[in-house]
ZALUM-284066 format. One record per residue (C-alpha): residue in three letters; y, z, x. Coordinates in Angstrom, 2 decimals, always signed. Example, Ala and Ser with C-alpha at 12.3 -4.5 7.8 and 13.67 -1.06 7.14 Angstrom:
<site residu="ALA" north="-4.50" up="+7.80" east="+12.30"/>
<site residu="SER" north="-1.06" up="+7.14" east="+13.67"/>
END
This chain:
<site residu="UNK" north="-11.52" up="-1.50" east="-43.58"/>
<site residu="UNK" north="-12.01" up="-2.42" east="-40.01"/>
<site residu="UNK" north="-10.57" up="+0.51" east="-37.73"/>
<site residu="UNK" north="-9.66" up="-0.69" east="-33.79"/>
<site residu="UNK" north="-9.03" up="+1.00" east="-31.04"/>
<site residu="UNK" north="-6.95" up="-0.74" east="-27.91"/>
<site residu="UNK" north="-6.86" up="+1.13" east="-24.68"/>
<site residu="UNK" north="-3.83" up="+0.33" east="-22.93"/>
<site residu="UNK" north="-2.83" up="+1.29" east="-19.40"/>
<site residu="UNK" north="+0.38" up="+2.79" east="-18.79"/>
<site residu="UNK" north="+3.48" up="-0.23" east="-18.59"/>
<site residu="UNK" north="+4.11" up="-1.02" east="-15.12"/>
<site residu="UNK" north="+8.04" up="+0.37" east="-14.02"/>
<site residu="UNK" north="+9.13" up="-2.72" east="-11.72"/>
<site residu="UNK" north="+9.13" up="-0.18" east="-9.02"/>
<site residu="UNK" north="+7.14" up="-0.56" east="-5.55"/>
<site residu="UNK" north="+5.66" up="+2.34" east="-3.50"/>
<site residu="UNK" north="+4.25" up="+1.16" east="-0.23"/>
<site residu="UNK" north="+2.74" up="+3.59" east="+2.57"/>
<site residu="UNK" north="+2.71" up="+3.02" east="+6.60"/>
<site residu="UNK" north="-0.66" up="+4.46" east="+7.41"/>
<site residu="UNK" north="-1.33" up="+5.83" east="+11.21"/>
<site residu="UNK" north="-4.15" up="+6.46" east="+12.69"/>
<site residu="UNK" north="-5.60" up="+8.56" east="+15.02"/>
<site residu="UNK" north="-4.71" up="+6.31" east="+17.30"/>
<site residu="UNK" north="-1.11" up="+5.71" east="+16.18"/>
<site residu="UNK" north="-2.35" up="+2.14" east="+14.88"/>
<site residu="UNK" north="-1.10" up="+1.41" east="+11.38"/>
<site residu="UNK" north="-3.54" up="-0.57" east="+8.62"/>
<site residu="UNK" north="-2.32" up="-3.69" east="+7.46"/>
<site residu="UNK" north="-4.13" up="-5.00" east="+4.09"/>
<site residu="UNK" north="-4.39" up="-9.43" east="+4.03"/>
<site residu="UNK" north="-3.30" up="-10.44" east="+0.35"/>
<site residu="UNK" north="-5.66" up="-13.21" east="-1.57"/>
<site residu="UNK" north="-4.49" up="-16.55" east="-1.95"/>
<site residu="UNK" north="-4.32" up="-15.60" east="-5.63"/>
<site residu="UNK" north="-2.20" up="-13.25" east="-4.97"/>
<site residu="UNK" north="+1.67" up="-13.75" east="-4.76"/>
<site residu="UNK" north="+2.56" up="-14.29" east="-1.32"/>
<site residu="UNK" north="-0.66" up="-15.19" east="-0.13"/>
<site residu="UNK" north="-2.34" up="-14.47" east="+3.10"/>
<site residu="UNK" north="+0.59" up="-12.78" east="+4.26"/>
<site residu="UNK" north="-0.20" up="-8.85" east="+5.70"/>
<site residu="UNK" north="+1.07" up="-6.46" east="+3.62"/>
<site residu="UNK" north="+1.09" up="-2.07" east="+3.45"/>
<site residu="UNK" north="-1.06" up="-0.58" east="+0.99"/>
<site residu="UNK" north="+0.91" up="+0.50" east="-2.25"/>
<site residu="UNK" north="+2.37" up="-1.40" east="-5.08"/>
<site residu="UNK" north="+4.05" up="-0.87" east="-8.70"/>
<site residu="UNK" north="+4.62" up="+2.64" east="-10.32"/>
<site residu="UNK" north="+3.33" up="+3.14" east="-13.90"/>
<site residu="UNK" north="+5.38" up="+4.86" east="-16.21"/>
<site residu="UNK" north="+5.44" up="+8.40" east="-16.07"/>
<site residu="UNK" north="+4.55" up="+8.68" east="-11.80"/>
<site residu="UNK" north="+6.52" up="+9.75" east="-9.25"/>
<site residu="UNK" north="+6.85" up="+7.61" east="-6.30"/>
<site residu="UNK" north="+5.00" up="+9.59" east="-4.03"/>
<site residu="UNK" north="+1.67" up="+9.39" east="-7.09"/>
<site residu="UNK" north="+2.06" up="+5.61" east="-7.50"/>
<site residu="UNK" north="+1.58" up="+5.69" east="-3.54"/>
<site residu="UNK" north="-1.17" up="+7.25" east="-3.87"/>
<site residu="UNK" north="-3.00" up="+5.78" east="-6.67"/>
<site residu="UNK" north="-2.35" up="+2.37" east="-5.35"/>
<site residu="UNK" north="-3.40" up="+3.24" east="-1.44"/>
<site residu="UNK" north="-6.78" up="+4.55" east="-2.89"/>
<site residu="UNK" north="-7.35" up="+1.31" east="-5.19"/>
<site residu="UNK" north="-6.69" up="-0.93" east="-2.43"/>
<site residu="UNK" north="-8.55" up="+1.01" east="+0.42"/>
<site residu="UNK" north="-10.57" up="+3.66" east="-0.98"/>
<site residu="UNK" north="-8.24" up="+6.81" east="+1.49"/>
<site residu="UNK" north="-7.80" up="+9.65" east="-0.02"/>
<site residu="UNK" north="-3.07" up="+10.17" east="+1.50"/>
<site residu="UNK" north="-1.98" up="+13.51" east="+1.99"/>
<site residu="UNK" north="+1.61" up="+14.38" east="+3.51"/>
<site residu="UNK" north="+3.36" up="+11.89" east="+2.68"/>
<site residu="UNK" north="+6.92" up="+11.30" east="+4.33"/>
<site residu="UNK" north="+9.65" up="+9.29" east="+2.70"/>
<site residu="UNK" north="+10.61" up="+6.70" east="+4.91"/>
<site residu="UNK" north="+13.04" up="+3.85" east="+3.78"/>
<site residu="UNK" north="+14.71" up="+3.66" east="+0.05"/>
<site residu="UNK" north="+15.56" up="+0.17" east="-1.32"/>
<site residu="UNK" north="+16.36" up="+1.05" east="-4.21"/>
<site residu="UNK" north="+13.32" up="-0.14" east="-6.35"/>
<site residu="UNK" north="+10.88" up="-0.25" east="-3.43"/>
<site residu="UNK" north="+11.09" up="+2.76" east="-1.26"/>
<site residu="UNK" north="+8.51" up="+3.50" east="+1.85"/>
<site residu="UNK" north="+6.50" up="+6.36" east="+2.87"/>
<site residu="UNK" north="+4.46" up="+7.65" east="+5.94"/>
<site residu="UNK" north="+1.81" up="+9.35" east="+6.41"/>
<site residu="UNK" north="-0.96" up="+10.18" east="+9.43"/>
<site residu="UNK" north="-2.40" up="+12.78" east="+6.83"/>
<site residu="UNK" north="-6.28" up="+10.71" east="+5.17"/>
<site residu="UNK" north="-9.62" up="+11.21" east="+4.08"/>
<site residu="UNK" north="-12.40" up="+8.63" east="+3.47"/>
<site residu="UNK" north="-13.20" up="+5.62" east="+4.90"/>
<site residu="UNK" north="-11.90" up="+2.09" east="+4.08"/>
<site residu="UNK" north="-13.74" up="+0.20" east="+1.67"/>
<site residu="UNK" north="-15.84" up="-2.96" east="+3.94"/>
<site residu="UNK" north="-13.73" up="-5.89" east="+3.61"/>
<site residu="UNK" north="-15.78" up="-7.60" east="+1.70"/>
<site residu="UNK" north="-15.60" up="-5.03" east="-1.23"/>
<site residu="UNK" north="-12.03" up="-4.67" east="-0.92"/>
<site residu="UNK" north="-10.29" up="-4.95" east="-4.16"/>
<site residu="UNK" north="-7.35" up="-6.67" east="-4.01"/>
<site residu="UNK" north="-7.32" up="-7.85" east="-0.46"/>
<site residu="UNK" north="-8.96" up="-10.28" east="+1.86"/>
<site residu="UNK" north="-9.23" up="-8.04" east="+4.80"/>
<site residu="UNK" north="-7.88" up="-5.22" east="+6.89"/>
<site residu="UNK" north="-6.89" up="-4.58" east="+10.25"/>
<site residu="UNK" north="-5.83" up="-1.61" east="+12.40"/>
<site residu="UNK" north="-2.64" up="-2.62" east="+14.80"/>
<site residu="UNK" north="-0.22" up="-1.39" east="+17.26"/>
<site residu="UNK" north="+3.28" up="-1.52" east="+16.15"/>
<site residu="UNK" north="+4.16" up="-3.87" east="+19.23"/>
<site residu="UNK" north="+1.53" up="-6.63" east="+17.57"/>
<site residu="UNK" north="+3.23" up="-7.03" east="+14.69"/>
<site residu="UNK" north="+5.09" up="-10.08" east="+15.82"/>
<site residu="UNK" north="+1.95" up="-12.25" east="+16.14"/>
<site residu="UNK" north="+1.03" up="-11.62" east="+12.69"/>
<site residu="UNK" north="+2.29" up="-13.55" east="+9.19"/>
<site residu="UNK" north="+3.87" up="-10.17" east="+7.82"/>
<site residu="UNK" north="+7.67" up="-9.71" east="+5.63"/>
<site residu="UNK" north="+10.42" up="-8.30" east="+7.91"/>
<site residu="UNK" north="+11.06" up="-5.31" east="+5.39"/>
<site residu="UNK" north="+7.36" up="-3.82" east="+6.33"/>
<site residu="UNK" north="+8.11" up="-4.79" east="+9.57"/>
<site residu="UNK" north="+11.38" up="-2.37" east="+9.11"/>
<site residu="UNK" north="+9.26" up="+0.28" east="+7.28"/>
<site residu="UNK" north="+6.75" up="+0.43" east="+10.31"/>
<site residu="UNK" north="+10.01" up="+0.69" east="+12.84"/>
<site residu="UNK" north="+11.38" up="+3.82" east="+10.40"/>
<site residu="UNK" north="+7.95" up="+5.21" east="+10.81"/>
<site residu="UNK" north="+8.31" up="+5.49" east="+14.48"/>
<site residu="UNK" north="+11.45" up="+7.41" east="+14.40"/>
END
């Protein structure tokens, strides 16, 4: 008798965390998606889906240190839409992966909240980054 072992990881929740990132500077980072990726090369906030069993505020994390290597501390609720809801946070440690070894992203970029209408980025991050300032 053959005996197999499948590791699974945990089921994804259909639920979004995303996290505006300051700076020092009061910049906030901005992640480019792949053109694999569903809307591609459109700029997007670090975060993504929650896996069953994590609270928002973990699935944050987890996802903001997969897709830039930062270690988020502090982190300040934002915006709720329902199954997406935003956090803030000036509060990091570490140092962004180089673009080229960033995961799930094409590059990264470091702007001033008054920029964001020159770039190709969704309206409700655009929102989120407004909330941020308030």
């Amino acid at each position: 008798m053959i005996s197999v072992s499948i590791s699974r990881r945990p089921l994804d929740t259909k639920k979004i965390s995303k996290v505006v990132i300051f700076n020092e500077s009061g910049k906030v980072l901005l992640l480019l998606r792949k053109e694999d990726q569903p809307f591609p090369n459109k700029w997007d906030l670090p975060g993504g889906h929650l896996l069953v069993g994590e609270t928002w505020e973990q699935g944050a994390i987890r996802e903001a240190k997969e897709e830039t290597n930062l270690d988020l501390n502090n982190l300040e609720m934002i915006l709720d839409k329902g199954k997406n809801k935003y956090f803030k946070t000036s509060d990091f440690v570490g140092d962004i992966f180089n673009k080229e070894d960033l995961p799930e992203h094409n590059d990264f970029v470091w702007v001033a909240p008054e920029e964001l209408a020159a770039l190709n980025i969704s309206k409700i991050y655009v929102n989120a980054i407004r909330s941020a300032l308030e």
